[in-house]
C-alpha atoms as an extended CHARMM CRD file, in Angstrom:
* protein
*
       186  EXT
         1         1  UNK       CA             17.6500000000       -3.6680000000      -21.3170000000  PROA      1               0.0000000000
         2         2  UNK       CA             15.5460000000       -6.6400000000      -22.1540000000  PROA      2               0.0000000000
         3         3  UNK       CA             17.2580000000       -8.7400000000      -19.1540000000  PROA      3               0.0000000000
         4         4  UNK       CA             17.4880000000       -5.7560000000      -16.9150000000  PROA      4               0.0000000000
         5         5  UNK       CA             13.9820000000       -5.3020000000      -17.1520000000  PROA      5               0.0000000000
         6         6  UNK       CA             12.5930000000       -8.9280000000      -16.0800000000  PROA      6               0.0000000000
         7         7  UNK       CA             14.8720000000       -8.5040000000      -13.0950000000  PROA      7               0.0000000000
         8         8  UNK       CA             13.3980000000       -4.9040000000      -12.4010000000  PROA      8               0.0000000000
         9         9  UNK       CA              9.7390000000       -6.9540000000      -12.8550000000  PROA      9               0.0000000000
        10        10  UNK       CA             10.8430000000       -9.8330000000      -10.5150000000  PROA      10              0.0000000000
        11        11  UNK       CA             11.8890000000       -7.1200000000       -7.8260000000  PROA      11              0.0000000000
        12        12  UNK       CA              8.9990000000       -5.4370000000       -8.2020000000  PROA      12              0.0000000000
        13        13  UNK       CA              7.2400000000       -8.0780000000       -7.3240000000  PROA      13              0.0000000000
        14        14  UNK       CA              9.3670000000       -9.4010000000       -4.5970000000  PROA      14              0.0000000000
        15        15  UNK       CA              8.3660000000       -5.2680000000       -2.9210000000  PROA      15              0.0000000000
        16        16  UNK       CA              5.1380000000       -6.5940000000       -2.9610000000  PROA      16              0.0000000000
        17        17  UNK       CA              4.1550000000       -4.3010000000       -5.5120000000  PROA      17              0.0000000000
        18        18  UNK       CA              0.8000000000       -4.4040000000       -7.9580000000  PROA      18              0.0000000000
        19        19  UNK       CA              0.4010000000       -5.6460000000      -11.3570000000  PROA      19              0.0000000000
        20        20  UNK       CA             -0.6280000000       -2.4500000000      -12.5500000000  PROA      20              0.0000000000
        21        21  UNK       CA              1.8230000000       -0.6200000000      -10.6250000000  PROA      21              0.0000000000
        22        22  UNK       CA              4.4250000000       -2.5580000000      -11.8940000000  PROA      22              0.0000000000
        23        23  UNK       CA              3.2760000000       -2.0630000000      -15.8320000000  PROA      23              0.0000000000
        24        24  UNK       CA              3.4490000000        1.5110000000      -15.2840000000  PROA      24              0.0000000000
        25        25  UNK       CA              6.5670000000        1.9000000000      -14.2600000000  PROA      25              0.0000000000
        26        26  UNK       CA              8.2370000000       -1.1010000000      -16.5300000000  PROA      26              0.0000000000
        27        27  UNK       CA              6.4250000000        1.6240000000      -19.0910000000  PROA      27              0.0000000000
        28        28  UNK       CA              7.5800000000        4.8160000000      -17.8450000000  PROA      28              0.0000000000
        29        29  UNK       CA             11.2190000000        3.4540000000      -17.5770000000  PROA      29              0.0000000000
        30        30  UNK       CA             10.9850000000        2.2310000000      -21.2730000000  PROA      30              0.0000000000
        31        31  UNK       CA              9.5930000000        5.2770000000      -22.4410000000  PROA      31              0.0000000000
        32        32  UNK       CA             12.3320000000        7.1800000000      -19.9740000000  PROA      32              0.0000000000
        33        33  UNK       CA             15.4480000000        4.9540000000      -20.9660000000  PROA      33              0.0000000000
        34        34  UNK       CA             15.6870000000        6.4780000000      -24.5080000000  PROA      34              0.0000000000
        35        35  UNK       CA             16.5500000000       10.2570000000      -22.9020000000  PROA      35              0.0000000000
        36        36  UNK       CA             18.2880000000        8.9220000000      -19.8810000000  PROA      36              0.0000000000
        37        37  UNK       CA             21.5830000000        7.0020000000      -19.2390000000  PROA      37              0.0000000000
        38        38  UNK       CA             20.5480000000        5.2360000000      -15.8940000000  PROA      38              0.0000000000
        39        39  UNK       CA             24.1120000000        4.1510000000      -14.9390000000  PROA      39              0.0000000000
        40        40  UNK       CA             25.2780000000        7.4210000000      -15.2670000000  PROA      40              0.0000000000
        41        41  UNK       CA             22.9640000000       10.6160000000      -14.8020000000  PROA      41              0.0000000000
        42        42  UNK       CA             22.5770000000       13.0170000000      -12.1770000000  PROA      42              0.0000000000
        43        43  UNK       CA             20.0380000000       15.0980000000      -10.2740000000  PROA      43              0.0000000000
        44        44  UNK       CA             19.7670000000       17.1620000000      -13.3220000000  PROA      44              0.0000000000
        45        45  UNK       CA             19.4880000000       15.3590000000      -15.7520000000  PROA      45              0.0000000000
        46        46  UNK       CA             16.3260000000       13.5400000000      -14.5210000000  PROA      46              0.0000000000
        47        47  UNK       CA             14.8310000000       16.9760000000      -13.9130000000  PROA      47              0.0000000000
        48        48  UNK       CA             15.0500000000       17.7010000000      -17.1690000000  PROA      48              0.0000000000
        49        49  UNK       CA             13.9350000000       14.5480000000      -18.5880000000  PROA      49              0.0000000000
        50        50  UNK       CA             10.7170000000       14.9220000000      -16.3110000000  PROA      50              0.0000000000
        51        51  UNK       CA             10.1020000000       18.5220000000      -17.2740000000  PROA      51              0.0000000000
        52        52  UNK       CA             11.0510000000       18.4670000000      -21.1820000000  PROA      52              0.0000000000
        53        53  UNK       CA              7.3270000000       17.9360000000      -21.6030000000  PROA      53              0.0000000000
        54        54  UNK       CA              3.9720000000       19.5090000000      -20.3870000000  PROA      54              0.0000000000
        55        55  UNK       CA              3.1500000000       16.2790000000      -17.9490000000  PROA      55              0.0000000000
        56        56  UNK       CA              0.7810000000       16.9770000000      -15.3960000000  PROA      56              0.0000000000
        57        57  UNK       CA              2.1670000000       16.7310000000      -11.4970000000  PROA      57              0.0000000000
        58        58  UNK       CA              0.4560000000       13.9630000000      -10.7750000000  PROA      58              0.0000000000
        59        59  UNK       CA              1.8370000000       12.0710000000      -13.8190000000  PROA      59              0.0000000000
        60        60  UNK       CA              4.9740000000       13.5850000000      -12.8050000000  PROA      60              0.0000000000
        61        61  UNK       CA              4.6120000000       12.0250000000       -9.5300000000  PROA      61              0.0000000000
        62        62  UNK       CA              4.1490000000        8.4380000000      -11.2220000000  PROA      62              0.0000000000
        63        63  UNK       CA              7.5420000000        9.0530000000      -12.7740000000  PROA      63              0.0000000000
        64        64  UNK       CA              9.4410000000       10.1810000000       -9.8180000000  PROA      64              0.0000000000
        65        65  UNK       CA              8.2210000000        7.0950000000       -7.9720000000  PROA      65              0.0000000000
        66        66  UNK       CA              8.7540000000        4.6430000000      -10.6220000000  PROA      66              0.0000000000
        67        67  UNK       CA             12.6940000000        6.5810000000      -11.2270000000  PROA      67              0.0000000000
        68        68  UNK       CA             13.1490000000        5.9870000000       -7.7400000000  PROA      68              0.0000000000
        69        69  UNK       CA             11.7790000000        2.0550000000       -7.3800000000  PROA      69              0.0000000000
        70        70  UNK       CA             14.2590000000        1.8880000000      -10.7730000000  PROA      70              0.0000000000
        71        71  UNK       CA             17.5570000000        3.2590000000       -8.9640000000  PROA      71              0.0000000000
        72        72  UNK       CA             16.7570000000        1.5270000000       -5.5960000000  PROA      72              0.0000000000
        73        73  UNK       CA             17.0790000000       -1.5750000000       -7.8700000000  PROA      73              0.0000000000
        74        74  UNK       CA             20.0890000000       -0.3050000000       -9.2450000000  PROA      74              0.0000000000
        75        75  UNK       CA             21.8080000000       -0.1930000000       -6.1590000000  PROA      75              0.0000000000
        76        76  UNK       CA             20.5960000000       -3.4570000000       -4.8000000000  PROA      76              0.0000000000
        77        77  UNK       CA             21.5490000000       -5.1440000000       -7.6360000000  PROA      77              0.0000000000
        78        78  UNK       CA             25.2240000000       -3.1120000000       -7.8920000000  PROA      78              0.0000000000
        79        79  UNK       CA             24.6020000000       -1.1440000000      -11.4170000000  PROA      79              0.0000000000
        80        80  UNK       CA             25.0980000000        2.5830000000       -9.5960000000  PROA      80              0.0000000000
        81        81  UNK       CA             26.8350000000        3.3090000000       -6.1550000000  PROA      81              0.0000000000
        82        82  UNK       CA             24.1690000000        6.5980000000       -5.4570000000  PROA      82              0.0000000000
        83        83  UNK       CA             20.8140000000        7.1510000000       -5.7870000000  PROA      83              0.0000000000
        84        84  UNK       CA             20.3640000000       10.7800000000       -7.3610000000  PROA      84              0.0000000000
        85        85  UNK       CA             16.6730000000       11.3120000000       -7.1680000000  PROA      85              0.0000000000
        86        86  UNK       CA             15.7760000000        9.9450000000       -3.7410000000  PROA      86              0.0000000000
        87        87  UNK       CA             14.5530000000       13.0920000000       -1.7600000000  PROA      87              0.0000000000
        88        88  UNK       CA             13.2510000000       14.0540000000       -4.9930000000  PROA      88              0.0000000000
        89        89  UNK       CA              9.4310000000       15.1340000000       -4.7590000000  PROA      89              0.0000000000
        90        90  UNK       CA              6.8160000000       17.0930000000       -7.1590000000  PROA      90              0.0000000000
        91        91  UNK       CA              4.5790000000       19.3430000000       -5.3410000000  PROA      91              0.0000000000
        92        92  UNK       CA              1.4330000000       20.4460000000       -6.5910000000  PROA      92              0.0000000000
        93        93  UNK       CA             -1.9000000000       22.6790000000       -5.2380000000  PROA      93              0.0000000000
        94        94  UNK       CA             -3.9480000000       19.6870000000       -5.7070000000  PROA      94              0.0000000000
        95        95  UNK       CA             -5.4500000000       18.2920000000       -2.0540000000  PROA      95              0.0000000000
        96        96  UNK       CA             -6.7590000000       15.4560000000       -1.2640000000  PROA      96              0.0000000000
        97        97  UNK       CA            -10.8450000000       16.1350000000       -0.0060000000  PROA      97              0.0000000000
        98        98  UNK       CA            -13.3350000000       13.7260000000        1.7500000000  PROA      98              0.0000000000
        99        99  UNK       CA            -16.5500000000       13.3460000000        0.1260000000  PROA      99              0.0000000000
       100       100  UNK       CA            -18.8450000000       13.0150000000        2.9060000000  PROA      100             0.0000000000
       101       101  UNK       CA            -21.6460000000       11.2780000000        0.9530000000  PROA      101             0.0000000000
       102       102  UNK       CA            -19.2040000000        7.9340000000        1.3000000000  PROA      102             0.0000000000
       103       103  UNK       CA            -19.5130000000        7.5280000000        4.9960000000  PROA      103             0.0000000000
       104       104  UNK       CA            -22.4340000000        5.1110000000        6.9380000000  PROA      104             0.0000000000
       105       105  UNK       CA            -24.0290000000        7.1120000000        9.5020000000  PROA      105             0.0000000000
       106       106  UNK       CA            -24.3340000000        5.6020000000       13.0310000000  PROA      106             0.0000000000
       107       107  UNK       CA            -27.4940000000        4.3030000000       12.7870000000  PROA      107             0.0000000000
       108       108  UNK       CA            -26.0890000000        2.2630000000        9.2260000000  PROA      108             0.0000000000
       109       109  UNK       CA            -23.4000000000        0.8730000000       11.1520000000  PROA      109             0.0000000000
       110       110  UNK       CA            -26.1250000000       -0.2870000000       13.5920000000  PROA      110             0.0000000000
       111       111  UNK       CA            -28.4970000000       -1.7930000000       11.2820000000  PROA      111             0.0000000000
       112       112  UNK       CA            -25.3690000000       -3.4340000000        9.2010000000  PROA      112             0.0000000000
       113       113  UNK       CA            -23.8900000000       -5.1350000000       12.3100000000  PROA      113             0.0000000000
       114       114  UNK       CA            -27.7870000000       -6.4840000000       13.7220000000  PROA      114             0.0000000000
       115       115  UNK       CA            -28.7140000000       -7.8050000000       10.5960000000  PROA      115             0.0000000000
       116       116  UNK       CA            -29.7110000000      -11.1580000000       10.6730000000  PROA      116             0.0000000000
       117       117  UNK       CA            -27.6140000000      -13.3700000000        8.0910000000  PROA      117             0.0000000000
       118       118  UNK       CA            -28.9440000000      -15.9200000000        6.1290000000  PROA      118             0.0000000000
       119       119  UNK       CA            -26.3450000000      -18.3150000000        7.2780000000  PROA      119             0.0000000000
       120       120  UNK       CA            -25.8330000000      -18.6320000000       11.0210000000  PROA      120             0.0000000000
       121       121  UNK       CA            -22.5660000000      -20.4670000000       10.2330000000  PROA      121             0.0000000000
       122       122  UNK       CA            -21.2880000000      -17.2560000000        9.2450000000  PROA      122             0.0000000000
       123       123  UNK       CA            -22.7860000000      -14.3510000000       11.7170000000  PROA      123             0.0000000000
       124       124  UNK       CA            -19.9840000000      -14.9800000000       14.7220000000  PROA      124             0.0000000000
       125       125  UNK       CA            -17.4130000000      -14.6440000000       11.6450000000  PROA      125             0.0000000000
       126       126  UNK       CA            -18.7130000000      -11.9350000000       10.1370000000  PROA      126             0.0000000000
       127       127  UNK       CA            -19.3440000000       -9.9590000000       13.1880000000  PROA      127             0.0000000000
       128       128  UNK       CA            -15.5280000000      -10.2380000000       14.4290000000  PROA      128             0.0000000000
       129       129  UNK       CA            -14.7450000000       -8.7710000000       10.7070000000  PROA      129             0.0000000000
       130       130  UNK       CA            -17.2770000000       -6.1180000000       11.3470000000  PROA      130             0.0000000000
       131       131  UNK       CA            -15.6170000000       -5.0700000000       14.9560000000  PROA      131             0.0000000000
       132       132  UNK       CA            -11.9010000000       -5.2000000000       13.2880000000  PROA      132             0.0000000000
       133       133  UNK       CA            -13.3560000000       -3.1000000000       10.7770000000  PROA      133             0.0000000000
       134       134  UNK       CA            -15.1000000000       -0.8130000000       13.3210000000  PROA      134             0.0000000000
       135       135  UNK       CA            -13.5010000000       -0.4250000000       16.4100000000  PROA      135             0.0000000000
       136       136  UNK       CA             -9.9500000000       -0.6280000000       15.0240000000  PROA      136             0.0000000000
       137       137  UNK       CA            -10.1900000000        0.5340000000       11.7820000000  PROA      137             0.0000000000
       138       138  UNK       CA             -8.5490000000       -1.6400000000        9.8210000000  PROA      138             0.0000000000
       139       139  UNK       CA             -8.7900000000       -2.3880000000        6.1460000000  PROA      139             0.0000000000
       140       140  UNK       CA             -9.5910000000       -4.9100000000        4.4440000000  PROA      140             0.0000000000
       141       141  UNK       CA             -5.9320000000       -5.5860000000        3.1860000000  PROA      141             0.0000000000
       142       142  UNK       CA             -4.9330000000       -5.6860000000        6.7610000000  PROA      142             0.0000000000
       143       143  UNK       CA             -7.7500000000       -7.7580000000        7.8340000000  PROA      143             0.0000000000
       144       144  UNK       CA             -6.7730000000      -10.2390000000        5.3260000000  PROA      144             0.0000000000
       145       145  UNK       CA             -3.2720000000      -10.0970000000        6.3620000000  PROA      145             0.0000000000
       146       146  UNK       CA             -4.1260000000      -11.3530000000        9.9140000000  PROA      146             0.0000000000
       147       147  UNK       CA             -2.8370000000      -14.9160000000       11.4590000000  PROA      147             0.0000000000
       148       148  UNK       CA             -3.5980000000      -16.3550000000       14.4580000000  PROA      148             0.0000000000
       149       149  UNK       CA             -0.2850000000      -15.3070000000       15.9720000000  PROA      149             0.0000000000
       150       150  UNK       CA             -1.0480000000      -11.4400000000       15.7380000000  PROA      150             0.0000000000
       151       151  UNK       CA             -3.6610000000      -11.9220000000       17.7250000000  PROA      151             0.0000000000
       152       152  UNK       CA             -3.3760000000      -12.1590000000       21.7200000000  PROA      152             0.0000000000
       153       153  UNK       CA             -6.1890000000      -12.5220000000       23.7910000000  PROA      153             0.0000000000
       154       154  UNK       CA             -4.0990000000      -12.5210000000       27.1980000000  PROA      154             0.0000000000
       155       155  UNK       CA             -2.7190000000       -9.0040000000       26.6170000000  PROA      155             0.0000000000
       156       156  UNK       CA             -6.1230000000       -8.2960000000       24.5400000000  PROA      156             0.0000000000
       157       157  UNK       CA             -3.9580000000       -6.6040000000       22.0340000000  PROA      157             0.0000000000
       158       158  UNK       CA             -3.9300000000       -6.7820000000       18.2060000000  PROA      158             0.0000000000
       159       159  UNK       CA             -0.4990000000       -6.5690000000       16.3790000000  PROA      159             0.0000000000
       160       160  UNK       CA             -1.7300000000       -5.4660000000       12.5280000000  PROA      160             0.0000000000
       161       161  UNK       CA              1.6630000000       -6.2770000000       10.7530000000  PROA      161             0.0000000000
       162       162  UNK       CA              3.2690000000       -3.8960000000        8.6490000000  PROA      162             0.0000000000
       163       163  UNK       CA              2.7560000000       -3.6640000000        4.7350000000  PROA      163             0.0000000000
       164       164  UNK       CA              3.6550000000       -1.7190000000        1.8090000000  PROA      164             0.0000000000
       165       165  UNK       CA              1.6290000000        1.4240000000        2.7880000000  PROA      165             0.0000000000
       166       166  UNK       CA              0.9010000000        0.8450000000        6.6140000000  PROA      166             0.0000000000
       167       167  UNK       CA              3.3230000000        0.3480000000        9.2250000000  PROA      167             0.0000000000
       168       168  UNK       CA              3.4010000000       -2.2800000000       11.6750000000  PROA      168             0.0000000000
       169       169  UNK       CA              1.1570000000       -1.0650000000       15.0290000000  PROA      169             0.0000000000
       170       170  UNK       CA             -0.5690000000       -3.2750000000       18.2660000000  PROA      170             0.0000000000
       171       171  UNK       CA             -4.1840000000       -2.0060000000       18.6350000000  PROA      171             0.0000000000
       172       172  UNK       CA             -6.0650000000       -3.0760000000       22.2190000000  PROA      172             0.0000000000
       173       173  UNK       CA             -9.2710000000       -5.0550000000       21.7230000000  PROA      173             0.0000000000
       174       174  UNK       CA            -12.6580000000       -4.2420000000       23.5720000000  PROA      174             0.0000000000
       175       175  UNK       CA            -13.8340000000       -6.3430000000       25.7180000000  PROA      175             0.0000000000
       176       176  UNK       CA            -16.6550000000       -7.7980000000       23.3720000000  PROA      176             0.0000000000
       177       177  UNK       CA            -14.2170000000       -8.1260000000       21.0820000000  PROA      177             0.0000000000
       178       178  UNK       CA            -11.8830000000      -10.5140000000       23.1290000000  PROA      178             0.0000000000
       179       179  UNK       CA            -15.0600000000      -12.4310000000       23.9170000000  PROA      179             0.0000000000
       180       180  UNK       CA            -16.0210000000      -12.9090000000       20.2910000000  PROA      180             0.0000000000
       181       181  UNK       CA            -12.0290000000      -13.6040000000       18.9030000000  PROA      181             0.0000000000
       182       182  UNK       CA            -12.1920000000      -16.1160000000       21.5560000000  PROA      182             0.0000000000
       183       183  UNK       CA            -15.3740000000      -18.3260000000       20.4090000000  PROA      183             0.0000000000
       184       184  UNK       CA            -14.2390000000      -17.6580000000       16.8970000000  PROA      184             0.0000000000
       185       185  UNK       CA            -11.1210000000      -18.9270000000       17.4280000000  PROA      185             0.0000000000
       186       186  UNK       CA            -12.4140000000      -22.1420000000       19.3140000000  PROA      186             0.0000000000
């Protein structure tokens, strides 16, 4: 399992995965290994693995995903022909809910974006982050994600690539925006 493992790790990684994401599930694996022949066991089987204990669905949840990351591997690497748990999901009551308090108002956004800095070096820069973040929406793992490339200020268009939670999309720019890419970029 030992060698098995670093490989799992090195995929893991090579998904683009997090450190702590990838802890967990080298964990829950571990800890899921000693009930479970991988190589061999069905739908069932995992069902009752997950559900011999009084685990909550959410840390249910953390298992399915980390079983499934574990056979995908599997079957890339050629250790199982089938994946048995892939439309597998765990449902629960709980919902996600916005907590209003965490959103600027209008007139923050305002005040935020004419601020004065206290280096002028960095006010064209920081106000092209501050319409990306704005008017398109984008995060700041997309932001930092940008090149030079995915940006065309022809088309005024925006291609945000696609990463391990967002998909690939093009986004038009405003026309302030184009004006401000373009002396930023110069």
């Amino acid at each position: 399992m030992s060698q098995d493992r670093i490989s799992y790790r090195e995929y893991l990684l090579d998904h683009r995965y997090s450190l702590r994401s990838i802890r967990t599930y080298l964990f829950l694996i571990d800890k899921i290994s000693r009930n479970l022949d991988f190589k061999k066991c069905c739908y069932r089987e995992i069902l009752i693995a997950i559900s011999c204990r009084n685990f909550s669905s959410r840390y249910r949840r953390v298992i399915v995903a980390a079983l499934k990351q574990y056979f995908y591997y599997l079957m890339e690497t050629g250790n199982r022909l089938s994946h048995p748990c892939r439309n597998l999901q765990i449902r629960s009551n709980f919902t996600k809910q916005f907590i209003q308090s965490d959103f600027l108002t209008h007139d923050e956004l305002h005040l935020l974006k004419n601020r004065t800095q206290r280096y002028g070096i960095l006010e064209l820069r920081d106000g092209v982050l501050f319409s990306l973040l704005t008017t398109q929406g984008l995060c700041a793992e997309e932001i930092a994600n940008l090149q030079l490339k995915h940006i065309d200020l022809k088309h005024e268009m925006i291609v945000i690539p696609q990463s391990r939670k967002y998909t690939r999309r093009k986004l038009a720019l405003v026309k302030g925006q184009v004006a401000m890419l373009h002396e930023y970029m110069n």
